[in-house]
DOZA-526969 format. One record per atom (N, C-alpha, C, O): x, y, z. Coordinates in steps of 0.05 Angstrom, whole numbers, plus 5000, padded with zeros to 4 digits. Example, Ala and Ser with C-alpha at 12.3 -4.5 7.8 and 13.67 -1.06 7.14 Angstrom:
% DOZA-526969
526448865156 524649105156 526449345156 528549345169 525749555142 527349795143 525850015157 526850235161 
END
This chain:
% DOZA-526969
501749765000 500050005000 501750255000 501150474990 504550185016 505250485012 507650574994 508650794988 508450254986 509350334950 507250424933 507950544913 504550384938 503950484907 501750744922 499750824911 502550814941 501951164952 503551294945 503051524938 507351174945 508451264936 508951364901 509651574890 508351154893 508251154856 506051374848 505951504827 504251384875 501351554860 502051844857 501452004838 503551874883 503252144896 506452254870 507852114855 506152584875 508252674855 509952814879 509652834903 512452914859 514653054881 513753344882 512453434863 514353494903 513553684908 515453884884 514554114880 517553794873 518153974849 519253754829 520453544835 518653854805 518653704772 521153664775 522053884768 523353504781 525453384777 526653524741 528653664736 524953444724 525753444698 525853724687 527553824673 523153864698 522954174692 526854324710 528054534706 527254194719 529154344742 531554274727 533354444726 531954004711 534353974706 533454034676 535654004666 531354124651 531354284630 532454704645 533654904635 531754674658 532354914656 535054964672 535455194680 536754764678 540054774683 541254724654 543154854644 540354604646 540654514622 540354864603 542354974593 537554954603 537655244589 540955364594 542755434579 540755354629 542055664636 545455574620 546755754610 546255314619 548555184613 548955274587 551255344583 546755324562 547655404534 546655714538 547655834519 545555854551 545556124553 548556234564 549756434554 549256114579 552256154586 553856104571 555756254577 554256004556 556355794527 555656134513 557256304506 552756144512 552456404486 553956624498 556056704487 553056724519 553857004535 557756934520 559057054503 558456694536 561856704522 561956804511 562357034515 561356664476 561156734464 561557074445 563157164428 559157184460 558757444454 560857574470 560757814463 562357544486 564357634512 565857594490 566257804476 566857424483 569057354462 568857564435 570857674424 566957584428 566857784403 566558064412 567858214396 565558184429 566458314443 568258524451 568558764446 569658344466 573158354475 573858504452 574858724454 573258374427 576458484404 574658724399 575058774375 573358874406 571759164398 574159354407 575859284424 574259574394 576359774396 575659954417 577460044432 572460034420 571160274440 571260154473 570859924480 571960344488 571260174508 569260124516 569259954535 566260234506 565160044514 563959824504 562359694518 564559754477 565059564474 565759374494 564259214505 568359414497 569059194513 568759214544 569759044559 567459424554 565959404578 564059184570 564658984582 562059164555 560559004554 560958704540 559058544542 563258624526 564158404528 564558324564 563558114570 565758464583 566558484602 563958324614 563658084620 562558494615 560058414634 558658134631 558057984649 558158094593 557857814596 559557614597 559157384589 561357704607 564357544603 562857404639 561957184644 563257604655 561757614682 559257434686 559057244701 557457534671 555157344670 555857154667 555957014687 556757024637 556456794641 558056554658 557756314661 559756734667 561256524684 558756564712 559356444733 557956614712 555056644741 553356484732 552156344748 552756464706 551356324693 551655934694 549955764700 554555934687 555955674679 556655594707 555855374713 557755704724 558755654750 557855544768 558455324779 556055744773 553555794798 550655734792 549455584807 549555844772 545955734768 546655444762 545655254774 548255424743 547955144728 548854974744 547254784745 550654944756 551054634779 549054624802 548554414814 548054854807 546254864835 543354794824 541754704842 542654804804 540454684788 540154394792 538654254804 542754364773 543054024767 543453854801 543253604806 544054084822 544753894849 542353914861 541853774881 540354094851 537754024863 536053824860 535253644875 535453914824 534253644813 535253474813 533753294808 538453354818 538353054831 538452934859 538652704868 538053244873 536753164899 534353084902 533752864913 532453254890 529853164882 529052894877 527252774890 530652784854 530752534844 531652334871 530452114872 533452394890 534652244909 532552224929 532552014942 530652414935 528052464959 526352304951 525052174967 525852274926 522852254921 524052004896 523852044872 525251794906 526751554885 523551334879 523051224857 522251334898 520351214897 518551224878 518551084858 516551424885 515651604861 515551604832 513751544816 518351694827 519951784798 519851504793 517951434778 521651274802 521950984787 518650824787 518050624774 517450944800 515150754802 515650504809 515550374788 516150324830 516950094836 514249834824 514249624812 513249934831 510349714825 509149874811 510050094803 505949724802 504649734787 505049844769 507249944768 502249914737 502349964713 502450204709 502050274686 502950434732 503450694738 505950744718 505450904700 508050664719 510150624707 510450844684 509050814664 512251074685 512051154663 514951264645 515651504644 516451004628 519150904626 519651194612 521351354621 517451264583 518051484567 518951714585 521151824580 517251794609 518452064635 521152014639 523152154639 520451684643 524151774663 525651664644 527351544656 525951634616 527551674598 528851954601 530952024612 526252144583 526652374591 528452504612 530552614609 527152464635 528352604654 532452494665 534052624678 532752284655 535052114657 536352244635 538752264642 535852364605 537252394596 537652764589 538852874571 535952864612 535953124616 538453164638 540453294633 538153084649 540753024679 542452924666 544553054671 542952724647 546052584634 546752884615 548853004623 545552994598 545853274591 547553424606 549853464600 546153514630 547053724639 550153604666 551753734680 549653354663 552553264683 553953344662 555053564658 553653124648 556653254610 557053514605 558953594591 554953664618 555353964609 557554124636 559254294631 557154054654 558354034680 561454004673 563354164671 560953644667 563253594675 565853684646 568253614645 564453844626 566253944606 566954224609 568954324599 564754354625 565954634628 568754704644 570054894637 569354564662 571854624677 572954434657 573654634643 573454324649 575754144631 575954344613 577654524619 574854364594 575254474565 578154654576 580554584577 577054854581 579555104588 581654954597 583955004592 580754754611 583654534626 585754464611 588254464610 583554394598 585454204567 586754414552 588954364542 585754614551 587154844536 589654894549 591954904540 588754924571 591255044595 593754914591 595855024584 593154624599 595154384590 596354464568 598454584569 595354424551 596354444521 598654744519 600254784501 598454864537 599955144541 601955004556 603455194564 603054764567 604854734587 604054824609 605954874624 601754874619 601155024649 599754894662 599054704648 599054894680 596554794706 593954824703 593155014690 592154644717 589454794715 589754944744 587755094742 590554984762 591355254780 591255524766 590055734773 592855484744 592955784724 591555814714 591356034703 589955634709 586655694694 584855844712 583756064708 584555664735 582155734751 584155744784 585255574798 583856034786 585356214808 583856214826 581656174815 583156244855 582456404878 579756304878 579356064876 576856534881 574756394880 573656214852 571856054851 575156284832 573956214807 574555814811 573255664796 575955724825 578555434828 575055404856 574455164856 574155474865 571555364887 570055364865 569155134860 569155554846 566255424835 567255274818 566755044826 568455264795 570155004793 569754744804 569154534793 570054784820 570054464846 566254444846 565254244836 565254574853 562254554856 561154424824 559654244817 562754644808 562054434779 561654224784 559554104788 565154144787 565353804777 563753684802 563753444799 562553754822 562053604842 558853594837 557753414850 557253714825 555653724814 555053554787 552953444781 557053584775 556953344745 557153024767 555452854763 558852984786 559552704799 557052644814 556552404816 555452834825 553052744835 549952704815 548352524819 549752874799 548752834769 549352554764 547552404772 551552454751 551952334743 551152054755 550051874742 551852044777 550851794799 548051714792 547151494788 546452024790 543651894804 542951794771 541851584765 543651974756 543451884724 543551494721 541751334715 546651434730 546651204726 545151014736 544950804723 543551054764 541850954771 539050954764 537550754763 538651164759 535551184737 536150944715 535050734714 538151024697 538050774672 538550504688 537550294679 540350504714 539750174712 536050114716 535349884713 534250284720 530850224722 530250114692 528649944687 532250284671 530650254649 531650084630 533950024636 530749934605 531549594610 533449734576 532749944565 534849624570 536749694541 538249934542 539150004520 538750074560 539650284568 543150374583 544150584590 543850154583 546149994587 548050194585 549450284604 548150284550 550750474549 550850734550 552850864543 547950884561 547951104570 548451084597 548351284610 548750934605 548750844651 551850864639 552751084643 553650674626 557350774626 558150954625 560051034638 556251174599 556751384598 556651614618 558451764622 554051604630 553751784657 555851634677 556851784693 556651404678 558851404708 562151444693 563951464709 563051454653 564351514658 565251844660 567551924657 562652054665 563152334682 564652234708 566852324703 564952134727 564752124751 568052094754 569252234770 569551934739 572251994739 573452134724 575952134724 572052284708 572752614692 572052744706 573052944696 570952824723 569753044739 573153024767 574453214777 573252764769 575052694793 577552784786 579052844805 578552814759 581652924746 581053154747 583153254758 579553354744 578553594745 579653684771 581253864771 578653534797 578153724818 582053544838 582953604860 582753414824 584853414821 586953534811 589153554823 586553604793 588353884777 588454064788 590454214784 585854164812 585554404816 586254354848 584754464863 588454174860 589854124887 592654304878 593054424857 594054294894 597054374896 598654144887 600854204878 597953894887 599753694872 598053684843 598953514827 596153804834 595953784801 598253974796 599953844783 599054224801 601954314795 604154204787 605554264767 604353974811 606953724801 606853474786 608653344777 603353424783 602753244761 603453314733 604053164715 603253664732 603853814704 606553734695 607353684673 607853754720 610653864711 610753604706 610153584682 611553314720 610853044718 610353094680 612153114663 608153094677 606753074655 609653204632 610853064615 609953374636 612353474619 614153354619 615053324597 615653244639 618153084638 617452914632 618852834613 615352724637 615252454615 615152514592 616152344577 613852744579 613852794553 616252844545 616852724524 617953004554 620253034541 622452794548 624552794535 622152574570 623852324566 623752154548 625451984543 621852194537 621152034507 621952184481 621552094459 623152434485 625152494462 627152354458 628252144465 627652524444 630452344423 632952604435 632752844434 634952444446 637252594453 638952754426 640452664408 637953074432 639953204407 642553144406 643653264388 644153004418 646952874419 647452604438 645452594453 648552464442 648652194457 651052074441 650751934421 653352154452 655452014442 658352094453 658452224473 660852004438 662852184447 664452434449 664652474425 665552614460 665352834455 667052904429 666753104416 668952674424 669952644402 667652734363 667952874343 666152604372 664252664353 663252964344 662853024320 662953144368 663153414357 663853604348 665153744364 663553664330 665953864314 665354194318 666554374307 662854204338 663154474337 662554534376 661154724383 663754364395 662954314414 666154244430 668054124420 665954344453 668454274473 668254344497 667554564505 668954054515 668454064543 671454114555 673554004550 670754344572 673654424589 673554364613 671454324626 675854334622 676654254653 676454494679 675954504703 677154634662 676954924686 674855174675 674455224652 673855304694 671955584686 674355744672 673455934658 676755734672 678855964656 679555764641 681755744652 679455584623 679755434606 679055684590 677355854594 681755634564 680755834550 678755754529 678055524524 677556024515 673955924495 674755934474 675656154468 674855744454 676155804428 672955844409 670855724411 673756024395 671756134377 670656054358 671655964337 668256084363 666155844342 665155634354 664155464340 665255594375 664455414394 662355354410 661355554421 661055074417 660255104437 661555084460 663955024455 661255104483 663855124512 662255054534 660355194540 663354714553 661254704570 663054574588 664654404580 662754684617 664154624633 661754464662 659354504664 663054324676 661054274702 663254194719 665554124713 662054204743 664454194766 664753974785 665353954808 663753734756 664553424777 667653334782 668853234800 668553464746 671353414748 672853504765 674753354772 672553804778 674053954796 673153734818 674753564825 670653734827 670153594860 672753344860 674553344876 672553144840 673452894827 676552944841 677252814861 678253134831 680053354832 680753424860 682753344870 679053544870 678953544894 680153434916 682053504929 678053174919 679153024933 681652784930 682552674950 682152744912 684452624903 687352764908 689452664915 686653084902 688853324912 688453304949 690653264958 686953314964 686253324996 686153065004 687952965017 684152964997 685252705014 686352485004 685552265012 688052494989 690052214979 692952364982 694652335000 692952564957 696552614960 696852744978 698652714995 694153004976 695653185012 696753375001 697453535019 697253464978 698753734971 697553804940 696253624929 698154064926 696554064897 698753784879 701053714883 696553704858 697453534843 699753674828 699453904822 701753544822 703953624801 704053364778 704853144786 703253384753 702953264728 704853434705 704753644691 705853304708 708353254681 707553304648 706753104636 707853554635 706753574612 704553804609 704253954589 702853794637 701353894643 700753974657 698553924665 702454184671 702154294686 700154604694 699054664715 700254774664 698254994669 695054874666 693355044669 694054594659 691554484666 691254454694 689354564706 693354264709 693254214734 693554424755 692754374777 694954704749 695854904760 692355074767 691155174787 691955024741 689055174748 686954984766 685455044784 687454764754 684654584776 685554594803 684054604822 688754574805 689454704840 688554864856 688054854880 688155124830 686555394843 683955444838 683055664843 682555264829 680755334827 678355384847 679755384868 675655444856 675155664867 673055404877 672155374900 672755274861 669455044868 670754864877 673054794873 668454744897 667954544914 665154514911 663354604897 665554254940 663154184937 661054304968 658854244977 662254434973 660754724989 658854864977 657054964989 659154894943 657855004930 654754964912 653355084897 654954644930 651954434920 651854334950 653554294968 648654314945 646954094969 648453914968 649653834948 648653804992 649653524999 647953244990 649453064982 644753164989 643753054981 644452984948 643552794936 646353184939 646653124902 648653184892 648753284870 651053114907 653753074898 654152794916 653052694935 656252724901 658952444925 661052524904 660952554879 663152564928 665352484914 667352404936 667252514958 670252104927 670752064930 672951934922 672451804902 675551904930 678451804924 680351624941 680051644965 681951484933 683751304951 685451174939 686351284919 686250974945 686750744926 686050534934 685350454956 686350394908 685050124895 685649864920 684149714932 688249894919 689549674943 687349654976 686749484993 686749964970 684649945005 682349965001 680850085017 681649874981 678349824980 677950034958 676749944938 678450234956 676850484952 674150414924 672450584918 674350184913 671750144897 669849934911 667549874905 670749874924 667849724942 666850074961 664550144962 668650194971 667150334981 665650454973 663750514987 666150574942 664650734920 662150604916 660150744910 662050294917 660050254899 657950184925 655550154920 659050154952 657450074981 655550414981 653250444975 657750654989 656650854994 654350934971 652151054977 655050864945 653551024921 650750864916 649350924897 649950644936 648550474927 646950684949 644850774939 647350754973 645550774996 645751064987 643951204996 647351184973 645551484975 644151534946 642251694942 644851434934 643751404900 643351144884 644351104862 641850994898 641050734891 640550684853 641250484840 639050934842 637950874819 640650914798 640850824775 642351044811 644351104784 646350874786 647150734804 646750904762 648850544746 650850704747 650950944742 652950524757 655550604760 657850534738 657850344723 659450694740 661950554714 662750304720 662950184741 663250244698 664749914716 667849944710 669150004690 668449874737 670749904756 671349654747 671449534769 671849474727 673149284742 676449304722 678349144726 676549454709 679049494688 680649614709 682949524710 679849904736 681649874742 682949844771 684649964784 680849614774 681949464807 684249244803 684549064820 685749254781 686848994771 690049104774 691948954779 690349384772 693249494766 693749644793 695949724798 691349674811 692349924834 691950124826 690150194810 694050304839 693450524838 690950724855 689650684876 690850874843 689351194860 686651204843 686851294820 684851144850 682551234840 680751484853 680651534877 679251634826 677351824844 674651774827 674651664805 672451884840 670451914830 668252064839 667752044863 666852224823 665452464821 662152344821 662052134808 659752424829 657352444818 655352694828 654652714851 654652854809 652753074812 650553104807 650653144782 647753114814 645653144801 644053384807 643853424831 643153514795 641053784805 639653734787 640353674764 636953744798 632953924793 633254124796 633954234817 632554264770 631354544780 628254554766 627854574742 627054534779 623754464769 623254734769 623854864790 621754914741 620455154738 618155034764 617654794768 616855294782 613455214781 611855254768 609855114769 612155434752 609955504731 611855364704 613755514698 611755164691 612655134665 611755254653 609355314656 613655354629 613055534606 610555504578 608655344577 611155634564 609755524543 611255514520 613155654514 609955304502 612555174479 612155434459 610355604459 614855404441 613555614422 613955484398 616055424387 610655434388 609455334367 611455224340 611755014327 612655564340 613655574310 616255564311 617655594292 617255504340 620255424346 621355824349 620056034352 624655754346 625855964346 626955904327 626855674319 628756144309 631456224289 632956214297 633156454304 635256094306 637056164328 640356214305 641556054291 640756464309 643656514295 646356484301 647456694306 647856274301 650456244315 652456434306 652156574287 654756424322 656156714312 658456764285 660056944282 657956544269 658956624235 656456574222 656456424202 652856754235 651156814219 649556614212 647356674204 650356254213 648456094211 646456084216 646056164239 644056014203 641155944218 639855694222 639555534204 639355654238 637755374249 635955404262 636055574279 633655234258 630755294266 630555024297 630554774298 630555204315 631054974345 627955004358 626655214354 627254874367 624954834392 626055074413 628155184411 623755124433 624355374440 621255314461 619155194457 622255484486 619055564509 620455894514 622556014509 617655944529 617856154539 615156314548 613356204560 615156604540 611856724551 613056994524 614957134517 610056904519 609457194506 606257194521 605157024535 605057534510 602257514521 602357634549 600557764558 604257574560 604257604590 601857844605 601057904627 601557894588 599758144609 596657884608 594757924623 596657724595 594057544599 593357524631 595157624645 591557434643 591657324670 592057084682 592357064707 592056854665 593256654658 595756624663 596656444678 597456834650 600556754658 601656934690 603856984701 599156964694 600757184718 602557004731 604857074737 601656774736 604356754761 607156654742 609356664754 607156564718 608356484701 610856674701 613156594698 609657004705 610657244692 612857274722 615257274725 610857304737 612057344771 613657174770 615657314767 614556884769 617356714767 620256874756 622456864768 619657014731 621757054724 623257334734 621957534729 625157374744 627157564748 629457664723 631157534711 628657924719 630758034702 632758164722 632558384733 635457914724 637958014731 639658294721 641558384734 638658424696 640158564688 639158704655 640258554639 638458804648 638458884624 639159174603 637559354601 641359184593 642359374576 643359394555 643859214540 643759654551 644659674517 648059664518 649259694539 649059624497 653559674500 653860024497 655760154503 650860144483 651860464487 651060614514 651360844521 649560334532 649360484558 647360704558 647460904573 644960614532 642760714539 640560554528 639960474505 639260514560 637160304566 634660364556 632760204555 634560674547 630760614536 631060484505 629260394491 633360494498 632860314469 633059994471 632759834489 633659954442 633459664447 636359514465 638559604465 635359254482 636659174505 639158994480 638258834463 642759054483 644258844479 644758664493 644958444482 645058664518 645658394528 643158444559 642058644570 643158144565 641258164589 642257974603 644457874603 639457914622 640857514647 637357534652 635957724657 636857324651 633857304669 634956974685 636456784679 633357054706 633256824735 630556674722 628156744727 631256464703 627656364696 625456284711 623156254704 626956234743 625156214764 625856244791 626856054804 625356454801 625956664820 625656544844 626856614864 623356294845 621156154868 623955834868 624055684887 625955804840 627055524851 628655534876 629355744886 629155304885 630755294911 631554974917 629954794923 635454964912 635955154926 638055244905 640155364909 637055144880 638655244856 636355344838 633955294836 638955554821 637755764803 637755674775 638755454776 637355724752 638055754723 637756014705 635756114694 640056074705 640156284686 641556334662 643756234660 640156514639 641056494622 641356804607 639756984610 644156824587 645057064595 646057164564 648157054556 645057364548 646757434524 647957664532 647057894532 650557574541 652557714533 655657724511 656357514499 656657904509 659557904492 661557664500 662457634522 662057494478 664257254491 666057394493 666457614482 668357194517 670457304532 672157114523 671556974504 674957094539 677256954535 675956694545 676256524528 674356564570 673456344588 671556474593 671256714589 669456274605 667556154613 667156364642 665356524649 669656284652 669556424670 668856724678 667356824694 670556824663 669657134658 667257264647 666257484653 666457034628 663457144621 661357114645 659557274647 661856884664 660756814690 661057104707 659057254710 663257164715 663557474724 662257654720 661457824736 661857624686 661557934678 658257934682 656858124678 657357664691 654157694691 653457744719 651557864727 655557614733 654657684768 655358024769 653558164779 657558134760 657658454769 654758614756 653258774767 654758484725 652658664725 649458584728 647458644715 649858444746 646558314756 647358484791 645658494809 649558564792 650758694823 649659004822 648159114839 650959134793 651059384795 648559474786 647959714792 646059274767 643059304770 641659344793 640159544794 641859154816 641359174844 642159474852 641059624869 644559534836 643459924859 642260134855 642160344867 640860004830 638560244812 636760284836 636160124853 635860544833 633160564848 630560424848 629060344865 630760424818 627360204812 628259904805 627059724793 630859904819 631359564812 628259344821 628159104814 626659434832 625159214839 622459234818 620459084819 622959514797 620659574781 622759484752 621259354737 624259494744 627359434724 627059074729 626158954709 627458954748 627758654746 624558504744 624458254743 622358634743 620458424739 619958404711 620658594696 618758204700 617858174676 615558334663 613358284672 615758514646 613258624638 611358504626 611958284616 607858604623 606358554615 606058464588 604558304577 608858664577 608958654542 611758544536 612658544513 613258434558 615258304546 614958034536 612957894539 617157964522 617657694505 619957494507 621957484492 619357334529 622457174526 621356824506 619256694505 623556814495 624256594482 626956454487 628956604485 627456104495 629356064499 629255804490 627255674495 631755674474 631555464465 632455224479 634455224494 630554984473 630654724487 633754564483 635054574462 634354454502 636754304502 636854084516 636054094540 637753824505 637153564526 639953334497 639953274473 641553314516 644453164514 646053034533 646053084557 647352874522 648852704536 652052654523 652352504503 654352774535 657352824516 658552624540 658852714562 659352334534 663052304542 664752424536 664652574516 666452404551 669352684551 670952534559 670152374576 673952514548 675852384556 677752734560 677752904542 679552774592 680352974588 684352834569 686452744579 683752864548 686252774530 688652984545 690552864554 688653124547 690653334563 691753264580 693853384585 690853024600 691552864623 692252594617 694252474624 690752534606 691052194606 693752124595 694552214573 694951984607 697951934603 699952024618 701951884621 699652264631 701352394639 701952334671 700152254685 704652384681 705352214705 704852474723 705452704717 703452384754 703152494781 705952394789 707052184794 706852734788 709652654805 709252724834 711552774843 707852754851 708552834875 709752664894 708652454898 711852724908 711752504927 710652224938 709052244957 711251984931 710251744941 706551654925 704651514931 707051844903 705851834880 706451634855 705951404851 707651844838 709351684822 707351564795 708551434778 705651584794 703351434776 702851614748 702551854745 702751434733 700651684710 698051654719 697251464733 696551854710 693751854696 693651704680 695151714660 690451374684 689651164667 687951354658 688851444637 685551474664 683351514662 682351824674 682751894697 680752024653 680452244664 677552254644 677652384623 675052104652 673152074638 670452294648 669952264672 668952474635 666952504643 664552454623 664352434598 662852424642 659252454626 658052604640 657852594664 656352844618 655053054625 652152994611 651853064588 649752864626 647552944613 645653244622 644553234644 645453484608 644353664619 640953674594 640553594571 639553804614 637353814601 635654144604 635654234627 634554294587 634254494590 630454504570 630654454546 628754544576 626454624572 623654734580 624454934593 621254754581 619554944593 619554824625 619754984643 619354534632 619054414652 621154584674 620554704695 622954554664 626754614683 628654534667 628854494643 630354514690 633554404689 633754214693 632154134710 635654004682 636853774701 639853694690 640253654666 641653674706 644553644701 645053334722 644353304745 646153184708 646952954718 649952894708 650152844684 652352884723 654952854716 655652654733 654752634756 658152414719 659552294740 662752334726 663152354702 664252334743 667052324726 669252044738 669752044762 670551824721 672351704721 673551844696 675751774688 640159604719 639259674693 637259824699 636959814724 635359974687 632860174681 630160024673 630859854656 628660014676 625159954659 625860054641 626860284643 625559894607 624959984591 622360144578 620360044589 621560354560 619860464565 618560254545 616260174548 620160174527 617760014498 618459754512 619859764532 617459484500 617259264499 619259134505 620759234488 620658984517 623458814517 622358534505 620058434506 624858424492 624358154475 627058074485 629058184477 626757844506 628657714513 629757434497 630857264511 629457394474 629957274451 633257134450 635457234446 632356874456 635756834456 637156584428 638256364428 636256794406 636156704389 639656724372 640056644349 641556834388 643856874381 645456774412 643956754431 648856704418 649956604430 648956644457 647756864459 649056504481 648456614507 650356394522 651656194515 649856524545 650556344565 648056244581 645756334581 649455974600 647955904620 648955774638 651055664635 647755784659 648455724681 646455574699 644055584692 647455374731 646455264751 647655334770 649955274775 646155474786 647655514814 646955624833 645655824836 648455404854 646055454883 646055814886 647356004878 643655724902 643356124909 645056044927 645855824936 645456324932 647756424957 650556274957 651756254978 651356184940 653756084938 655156184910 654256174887 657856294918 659756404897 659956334871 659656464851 660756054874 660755944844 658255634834 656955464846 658855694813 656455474799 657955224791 660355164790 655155034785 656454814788 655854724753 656754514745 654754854738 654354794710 654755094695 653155274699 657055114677 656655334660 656955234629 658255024624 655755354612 655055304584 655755624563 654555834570 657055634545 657655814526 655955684496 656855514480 652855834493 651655614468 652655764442 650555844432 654555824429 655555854403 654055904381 653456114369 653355564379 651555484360 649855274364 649955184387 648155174347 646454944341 646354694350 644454564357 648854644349 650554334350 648154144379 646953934380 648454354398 646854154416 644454244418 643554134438 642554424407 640054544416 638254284406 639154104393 635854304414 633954114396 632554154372 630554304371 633654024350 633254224322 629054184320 627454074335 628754314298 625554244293 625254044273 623053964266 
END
C-alpha cells in the first residue's frame, strides 16, 4: 500500500522541469561566452565594457545557476526515488524517466566539460589547471565538477530502472572519473602532476646528441671555468671534474697535484675556486683513495645507499693494476613552478658566423593575459642593457633568473659579449646583475613586463669526455709516482619549459617600449646554488650543435 501511495503521489518539484532549465542556463552561458568573446576584440571601450560584463555573466551563469540546478534536481530525484521509478504497478512511466534521465546525463556532461575544456587548453599551454582557475573562480570550479559526479550517479541509477539502456548508465558513470581529474588538477599536487606530465613527455625524446665528445665538431668540454673559449664554439664546463680533483688533491696526496706535461691544466684545477660547498649535499658524492684499500667497494657500498637508481661505471678494468682512483657524481632539479609555454613555430637561432637553424624553443609571450600571471611573477630580470649604455632603446645583452621561486638552485641564462673563458663571462654576469641591484627602481627594472617576450631554446644531451690533456701523463708528487689511466666524464644536461636537470659522474632601468628577451643568438647558462659563489654547470651556446633542432 505504501509503495503504490508512493508511485501515486508526485514530488513536490518536477525533477525534469529543474534539470531542463539547468540545462537552458548551461547554453545561455556557452552563448553569453561567446558574445564576451566577440566583444573583447571591439576597439571602443565600451564595447569591451560590455564584452566584460557578459564575460561576468556567464561565468555566474555556467558556475553557479547551472551546477546548483542540476544538484537540486538530483536531489529531488534522490528524495522522492520512489515516486519517479515507480516500483510497482502499471503506473510506470519508462518514456518520463527516459526523459528525465537523459535531461540530467545532459547537463552532468555539460558540468563535467565546462571546467575541463579551458583545462585541456591550459595543458596544452604547458601550464596547470591552478592557472586556469585562480582563487574563487578554482571553488566554483569544484562545485562544477561535484555537481556533474553527483548528476551523474543518480543518472546512472535511473537507467539501471530502464531495460536496454546499458550504454547511457557507462556513459553517465564515465563523468564521475572526469569530473575526479578535474578537481584534482585544481589541488596543489595537480601543479606537480603538470610538471610530471612534461618530463615524461620530454623523456621520450630523442637525445639531440648521445655520444662521444669526440664526435663534435663544433662543441668542447673544458676542465676549468678559465679554460680558454676557442671561437666558434660551443663551451661546457660542470664541476664534477673539479670535486673528482678535489679530493684526490686533499685527501689522497695531501698537497696540489703536480702532472708532468701538464702542468698549466693542473695548476688551474689547484686553484680553482669550486667545491663541493657549492651544492646540496643530498646531490653530489665524491670520493678517492686507492684501489689496494678498497676504495671501489667503498664507492659502489656508499653510492648504492645514497643513490640507489644510478648505474655506476664499471670499475673492474681498474681494480686489477692499483693505483689511486677518484670519483665524482652530481645531480640537480631545478623544476620551473609555473612551466613555460612551447613556442609553436620554434625559434631562428643565429650562431656567431651568421648560421641559421630552426630549434624548439619555450617561453611567455602575452604575458599581460591573466593566465600567465604567476608564470610572469617567476621570472627575474637580473640585468638588462644596451653596450651604448642607453637602456630606453633596444636591450644588447641581458640575464633573466627563469625562476625566482626555485630552491635551492637557480637557472640562468644570459646574452652577453664572449670573453677569453667561461669564466669571465660568468663574472661579467654576476657584476652586472650586482650593479643592477643599485638602481633605484631595481625592483620595478627586474620584473617581467606585461608586454615582454622571452624565448629560449630547448636542450637535452648526453657528451662522454675523455680529458686527453691528462691521460697519460705522470703524478709526480711525492710517494705518487703514477700516470693518469683515466680522466673520463659524462654530462647529461637538460634544459626546457618544465626546468633544468644536470646529471654528471667523472672517472639596469625599465624599459619604456617592449623588451624581447629572445635568445636566438649565442648566450650563456648557468646552475647555481643561490647564495653560493660559484656554479656548478656553466655553458657558452655558440651554435646549434646541441640545441633541439625542429
Amino acid at each position: 500500500m505504501g509503495a503504490a501511495e508512493n508511485a501515486s503521489s508526485s514530488p513536490p518539484m518536477n525533477p525534469g522541469k529543474v534539470a531542463w532549465t539547468a540545462g537552458v542556463c548551461g547554453l545561455v552561458g556557452v552563448g553569453l561566452l561567446l558574445v564576451a568573446g566577440l566583444l573583447s576584440g571591439g576597439r571602443s571601450a565600451a564595447t569591451k565594457s560590455l564584452g566584460n560584463a557578459a564575460a561576468t555573466i556567464s561565468g555566474v551563469v555556467i558556475y553557479v545557476a547551472t551546477p546548483l540546478l542540476a544538484l537540486l534536481a538530483s536531489r529531488i530525484v534522490r528524495r522522492n526515488w520512489q515516486a519517479i521509478v515507480a516500483l510497482e504497478g502499471p503506473s510506470r512511466d519508462e518514456r518520463a524517466l527516459r526523459l528525465l534521465a537523459f535531461r540530467l546525463l545532459a547537463v552532468a556532461l555539460f558540468l563535467a566539460l565546462a571546467p575541463a575544456l579551458p583545462g585541456v587548453v591550459t595543458l596544452s599551454m604547458g601550464l596547470c589547471l591552478q592557472q586556469a582557475f585562480r582563487g574563487g573562480l578554482s571553488l566554483l570550479v569544484s562545485v562544477a565538477a561535484l555537481g556533474a559526479i553527483y548528476a551523474a550517479w543518480v543518472v546512472a541509477k535511473l537507467y539501471g530502472w530502464i531495460p536496454g539502456q546499458n550504454r547511457w548508465r557507462i556513459v553517465a558513470l564515465s563523468v564521475i572519473p572526469f569530473s575526479l581529474l578535474t578537481l584534482f588538477g585544481l589541488l596543489p599536487i595537480g601543479r606537480y602532476t603538470c610538471l610530471l606530465w612534461n618530463r615524461a613527455a620530454y623523456a621520450s625524446k630523442t637525445l639531440t646528441f648521445d655520444g662521444d665528445s669526440n664526435s663534435l665538431a663544433q662543441t668542447v668540454i673544458v676542465p676549468t671555468l678559465e679554460s680558454s673559449c676557442p671561437p666558434g664554439k660551443n663551451v661546457v664546463w660542470c664541476s664534477s671534474f673539479q670535486l673528482a680533483w678535489n679530493v684526490l688533491r686533499d685527501d689522497v696526496v695531501g698537497a696540489p697535484l703536480q702532472v708532468d706535461d701538464a702542468e698549466a691544466v693542473a695548476d688551474r684545477l689547484n686553484a680553482a675556486e669550486q667545491s663541493i660547498d657549492d651544492l646540496e649535499g643530498d646531490c653530489v658524492y665524491a670520493a678517492a683513495g686507492r684501489v689496494e684499500q678498497g676504495i671501489i667497494e667503498t664507492i659502489r657500498r656508499e653510492m648504492a645507499t645514497r643513490f640507489p637508481a644510478h648505474r655506476l661505471p664499471d670499475f673492474s678494468d681498474y681494480g686489477q693494476d692499483g693505483g689511486i682512483l677518484a670519483y665524482s657524481y652530481l645531480t640537480v632539479q631545478v623544476p620551473f613552478e609555473y612551466p613555460f609555454r612551447p613556442v609553436r613555430d620554434g625559434l631562428t637561432f643565429r650562431d656567431s658566423e651568421g648560421r641559421q637553424t630552426e630549434v624548439e624553443a619555450f617561453g611567455l609571450w602575452e604575458a599581460y593575459q591573466k593566465r600567465y600571471k604567476n608564470m610572469r611573477e617567476q621570472i627575474e630580470v637580473l640585468f638588462c642593457r644596451s653596450r651604448d649604455h642607453e637602456p630606453q632603446w633596444r636591450a644588447d645583452e641581458y640575464a633573466l633568473d627563469l625562476c625566482r621561486h626555485s630552491w635551492p638552485y637557480q637557472v640562468v641564462v644570459a646574452v652577453v659579449e664572449p670573453n677569453e673563458s667561461l669564466g669571465a663571462m660568468y663574472d661579467e654576469v654576476q657584476k652586472a646583475a650586482t650593479e643592477s641591484r643599485q638602481f633605484i627602481d631595481y625592483e620595478g627594472s627586474s620584473r617581467f613586463g606585461a608586454n615582454d617576450v622571452l624565448k629560449v631554446p630547448e636542450m637535452l644531451w648526453e657528451i662522454d669526455h675523455r680529458f686527453e690533456e691528462l691521460i697519460g701523463k705522470m703524478v709526480t708528487n711525492p710517494g705518487v709516482g703514477m700516470p693518469i689511466a683515466e680522466a673520463l666524464q659524462t654530462i647529461r644536461f637538460r634544459l626546457d619549459r618544465s626546468g633544468a636537470a644536470l646529471e654528471t659522474d667523472i672517472l639596469a632601468h625599465v624599459l619604456a617600449l617592449p623588451r624581447d628577451f629572445e635568445f636566438d643568438r649565442p648566450f650563456l647558462v648557468y646552475i647555481k646554488k643561490r647564495r653560493a659563489d660559484q656554479p656548478c654547470f656553466v655553458m657558452w651556446v655558440d651554435n646549434a650543435e646541441l640545441l633541439v633542432r625542429r
